[in-house]
N, C-alpha and C positions, 0 to 999 in steps of 0.2 A: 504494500500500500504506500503513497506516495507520501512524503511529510506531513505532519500535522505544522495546520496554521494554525495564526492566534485568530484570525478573522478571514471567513471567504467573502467577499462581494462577487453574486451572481449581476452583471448588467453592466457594462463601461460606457454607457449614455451619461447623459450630465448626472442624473442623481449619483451613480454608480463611479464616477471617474472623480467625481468629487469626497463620496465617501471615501476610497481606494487612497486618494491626496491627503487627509486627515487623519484617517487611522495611520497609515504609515509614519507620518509628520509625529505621532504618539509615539512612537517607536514600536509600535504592534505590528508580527510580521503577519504580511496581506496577500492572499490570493486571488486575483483578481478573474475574473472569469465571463468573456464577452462572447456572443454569439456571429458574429461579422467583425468585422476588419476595423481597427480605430477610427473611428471620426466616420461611420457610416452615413448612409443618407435613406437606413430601411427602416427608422424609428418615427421619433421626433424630435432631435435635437439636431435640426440641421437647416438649411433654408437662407441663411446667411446672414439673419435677423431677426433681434424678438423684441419686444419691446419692454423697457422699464420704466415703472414709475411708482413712486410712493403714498400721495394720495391717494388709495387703495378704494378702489369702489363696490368689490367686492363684498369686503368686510372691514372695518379697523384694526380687528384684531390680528392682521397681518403685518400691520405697519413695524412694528418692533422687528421682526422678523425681516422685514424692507432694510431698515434702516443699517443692520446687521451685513447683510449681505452688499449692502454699498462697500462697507469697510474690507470685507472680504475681496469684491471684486478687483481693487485698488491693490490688493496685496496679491492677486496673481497677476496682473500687470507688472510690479514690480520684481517678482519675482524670475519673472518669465521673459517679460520684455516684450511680447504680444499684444497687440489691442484686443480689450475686451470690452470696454465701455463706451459710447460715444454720448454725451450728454446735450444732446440737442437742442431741447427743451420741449414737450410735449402738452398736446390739450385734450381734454374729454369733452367733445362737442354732443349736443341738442338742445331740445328744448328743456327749461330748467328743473322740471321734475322727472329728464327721464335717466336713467341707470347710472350711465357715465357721469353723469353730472351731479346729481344729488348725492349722489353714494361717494364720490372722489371729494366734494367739499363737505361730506359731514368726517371723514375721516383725515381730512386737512381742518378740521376743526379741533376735533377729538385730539387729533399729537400735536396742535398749533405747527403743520407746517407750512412755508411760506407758498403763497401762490396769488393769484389775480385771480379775478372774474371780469370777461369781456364780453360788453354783449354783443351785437354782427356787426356792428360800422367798427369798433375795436377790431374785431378776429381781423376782417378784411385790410383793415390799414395794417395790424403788425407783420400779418402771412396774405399776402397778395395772389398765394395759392390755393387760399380756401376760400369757398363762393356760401356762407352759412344762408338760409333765409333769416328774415327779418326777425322772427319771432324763436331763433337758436342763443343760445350762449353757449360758452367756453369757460371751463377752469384750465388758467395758463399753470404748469409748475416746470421752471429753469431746470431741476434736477432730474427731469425724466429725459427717457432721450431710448436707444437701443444697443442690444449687447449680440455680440457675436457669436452664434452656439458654438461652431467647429474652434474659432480658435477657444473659447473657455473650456470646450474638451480635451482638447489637444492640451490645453497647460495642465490642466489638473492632471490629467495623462503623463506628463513632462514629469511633473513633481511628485508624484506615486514612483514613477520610478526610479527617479534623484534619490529617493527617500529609502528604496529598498524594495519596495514591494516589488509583488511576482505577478506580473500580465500576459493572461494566457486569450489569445485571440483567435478567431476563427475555431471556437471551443463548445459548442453549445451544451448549455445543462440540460439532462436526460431528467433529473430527477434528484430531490434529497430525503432525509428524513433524519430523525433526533437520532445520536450514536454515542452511546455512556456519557461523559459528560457535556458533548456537545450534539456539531450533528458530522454527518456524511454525506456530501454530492461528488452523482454520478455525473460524469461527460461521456461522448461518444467515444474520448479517446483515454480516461482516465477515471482514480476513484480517491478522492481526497477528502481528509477530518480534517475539522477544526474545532478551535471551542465558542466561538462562535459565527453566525450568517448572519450577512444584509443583503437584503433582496430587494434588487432597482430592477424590474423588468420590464418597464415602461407598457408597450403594448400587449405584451405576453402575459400579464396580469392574472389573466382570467384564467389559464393554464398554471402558472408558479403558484398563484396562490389566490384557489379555488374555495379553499377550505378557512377563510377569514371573515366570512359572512359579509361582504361587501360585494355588491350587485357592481358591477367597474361596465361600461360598454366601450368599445371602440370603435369612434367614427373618421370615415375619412372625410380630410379636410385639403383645399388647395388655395395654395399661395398663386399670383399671379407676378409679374413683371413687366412694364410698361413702358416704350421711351415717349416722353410727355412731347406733346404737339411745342415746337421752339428750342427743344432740347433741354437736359436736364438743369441747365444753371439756376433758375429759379428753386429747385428741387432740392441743391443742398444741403446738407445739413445745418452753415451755416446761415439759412434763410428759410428753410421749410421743418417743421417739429414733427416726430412722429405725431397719430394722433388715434383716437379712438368716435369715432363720429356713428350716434344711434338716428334714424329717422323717425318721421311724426309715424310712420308703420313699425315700430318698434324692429326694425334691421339695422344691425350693427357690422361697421366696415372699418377696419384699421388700417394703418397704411405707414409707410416712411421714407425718410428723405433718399436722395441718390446716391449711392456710398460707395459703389463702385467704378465709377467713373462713365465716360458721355455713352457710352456702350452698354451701361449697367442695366439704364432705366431704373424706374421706381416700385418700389413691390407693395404691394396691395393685397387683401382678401375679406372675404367675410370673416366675420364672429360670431365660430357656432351655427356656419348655417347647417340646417338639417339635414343629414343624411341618414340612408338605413345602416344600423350597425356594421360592423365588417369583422376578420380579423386580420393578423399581419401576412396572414398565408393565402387567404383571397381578397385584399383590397386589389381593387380598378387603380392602377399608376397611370391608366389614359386619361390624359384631360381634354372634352370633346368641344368641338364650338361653340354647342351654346351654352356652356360654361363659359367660355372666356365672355360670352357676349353679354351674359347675365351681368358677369363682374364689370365691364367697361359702361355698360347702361349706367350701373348703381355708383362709378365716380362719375361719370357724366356731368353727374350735377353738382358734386362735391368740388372737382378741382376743373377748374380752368383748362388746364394744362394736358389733363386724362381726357379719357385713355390714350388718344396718342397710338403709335403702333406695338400690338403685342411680339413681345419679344420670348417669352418660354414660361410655362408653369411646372408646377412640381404640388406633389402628395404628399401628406403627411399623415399620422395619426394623433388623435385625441383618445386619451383612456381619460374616463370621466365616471366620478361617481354621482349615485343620484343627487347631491345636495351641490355638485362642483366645487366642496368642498376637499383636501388633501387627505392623505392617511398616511400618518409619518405614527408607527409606537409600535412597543412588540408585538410580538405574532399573537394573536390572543389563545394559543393551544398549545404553543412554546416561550413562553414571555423571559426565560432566561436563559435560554439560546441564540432565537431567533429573533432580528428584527426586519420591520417591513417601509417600504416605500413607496405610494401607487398612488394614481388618479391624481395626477398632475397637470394635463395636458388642457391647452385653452389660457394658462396663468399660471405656468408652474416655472418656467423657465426661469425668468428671474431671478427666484430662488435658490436657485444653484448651490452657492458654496455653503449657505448657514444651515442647508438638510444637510451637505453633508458632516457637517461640526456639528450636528443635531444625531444624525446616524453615529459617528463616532463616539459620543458622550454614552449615547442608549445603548450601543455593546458593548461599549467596554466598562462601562459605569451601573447601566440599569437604568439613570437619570439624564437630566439635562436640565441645567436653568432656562431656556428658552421655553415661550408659553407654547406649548403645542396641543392645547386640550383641546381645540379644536379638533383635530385631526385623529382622534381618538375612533377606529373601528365601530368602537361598545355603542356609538351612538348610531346605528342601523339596527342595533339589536330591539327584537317585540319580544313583548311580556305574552306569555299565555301557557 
């Protein structure tokens, strides 16, 4: 049998590549165990861009957990020398009661963080890229902006293995279970203990961990990319913010600046639009016409500048739990073995480094002063 670790991570996606970074960084020796190639593009951490921001409209009770991972992101940048953050500055546009908006300024209320409210003669004079109607507002906040997934995999990848740990790729897990003190995972090519597991499986969810009482679905979702009518210069970062923009039809459509230069074009998608469930082993990676045409209708009216000619789409997945809320704590059938990581997708990116210094604390501690009650399984559980 192969060595025993002190800690397997099954998943090198951002939760997983980031755990891998921190427990190492502890001195705990780490097996790290991915199913494809580093810095894949069959998950979801990949695309070129995700967007950050702290004003949290979700819920506030993420904000701590925001705020955490700024610091964090700042230190694999330094670390690594990579860009991971570009801080643009970002808005949550509609009309004043709808999601973006209410929920981003009651949770810039709640941590007093700094931000503007503009209403559309404002939006239009600062971003001469967005066309809002009369009766829209905008929460401005300077610290939102977008982060790069492949390169933050790729460091936290870098620093996992600076640090020691063992990454084993092109490896997929067959299967674990509890093993004397810890547990045992099987791979196609191997059979390795530890004392203990984190499990980052992103889309695979519903297969690694079936038995957590957590309904997970996985939909697919598509990014678009766009070169705007005049070319990108208006588009970039210095002059155009990421931004999250819901309609009076309650559709929500995100979008960000040009980053890769005149060629790049600007990337856009819906939020959350509906699709039938899938999983990672029959989603559709064709994206058909009228898709692209749905999406270029819906900025039509948003940018000026859109759509413009499309230039290429790409697929992703969403693992999403019924509440869209996270599930970061142990295994509830293994709680001091195992710990778990899932239903992140939609809002989870961000996140990145402080799940994994959240995952690191939970196995090798049990604890974490980070508030994660949220994120607690038990709360799908029914009484009867």
């Amino acid at each position: 049998m192969s060595p025993t670790y002190d800690v397997i991570v099954i998943g090198l996606g951002g939760m997983g590549s980031s755990a891998a970074h921190h427990l190492s960084a502890r001195g705990a020796r780490v097996l790290g165990l991915e199913k494809f190639r580093p810095v894949h593009n069959r998950g979801s951490s990949h695309g070129g861009s995700r967007i950050t921001r702290q004003s949290y409209f979700e819920d506030p009770a993420y904000v701590p957990l925001l705020l955490r991972a700024y610091e964090l992101y700042e230190d694999l940048e330094r670390a690594t020398g990579r860009e991971i953050a570009v801080l643009c500055g970002g808005v949550m546009v509609g009309r004043p009661d709808s999601r973006p908006v209410s929920g981003a300024l009651r949770s810039a209320r709640a941590w007093d963080l700094p931000h503007e409210m503009l209403d559309a003669s404002a939006i239009r004079r600062r971003f001469p890229t967005l066309t809002p109607g009369d009766d829209e507002v905008a929460l401005y906040e300077a610290k939102a902006g977008l982060l790069r997934p492949e390169n933050t995999v790729a460091a936290q990848l870098q620093l996992a293995t600076r640090q020691g740990a063992d990454l084993h790729f092109d490896e997929p897990v067959t299967r674990w279970k509890p093993y004397r003190d810890g547990v045992i995972v099987h791979t196609a090519e191997n059979t390795y203990t530890a004392g203990r597991l984190v499990i980052c499986p992103g889309a695979w969810a519903p297969r690694l961990l079936a038995d957590i009482g957590v309904d997970i679905t996985i939909e697919r979702q598509v990014m678009y990319w766009f070169r705007p009518t005049g070319g990108v210069e208006p588009y970039r970062p210095e002059r155009h913010p990421v931004y999250i923009w819901e309609d009076a039809a309650g559709v929500e459509v995100y979008g960000f600046p040009a980053i890769d230069g005149p060629d790049g074009g600007a990337k856009v998608a819906f939020f959350r639009r509906e699709s039938a469930p899938t999983t990672p082993e029959t989603i559709d990676r064709t994206v058909r016409a009228e898709e692209v045409r749905a999406m270029a209708d819906q900025v039509s009216g948003l940018l000026p500048g859109l759509p413009g000619a499309f230039l290429k789409a790409a697929t992703c997945m969403y693992s999403t739990t019924p509440d869209e809320h996270f599930v970061i704590a142990p295994h509830p059938a293994h709680p001091g073995s195992v710990t778990v990581a899932c239903g992140f997708s939609g809002h989870g990116f961000k996140f990145v480094p402080v799940v994994g210094e959240i995952l690191a604390d939970l196995a090798l501690t049990g604890t974490t002063a980070h508030p994660i009650g949220l994120f607690d399984p038990a709360r799908f559980a029914t009484s009867g």
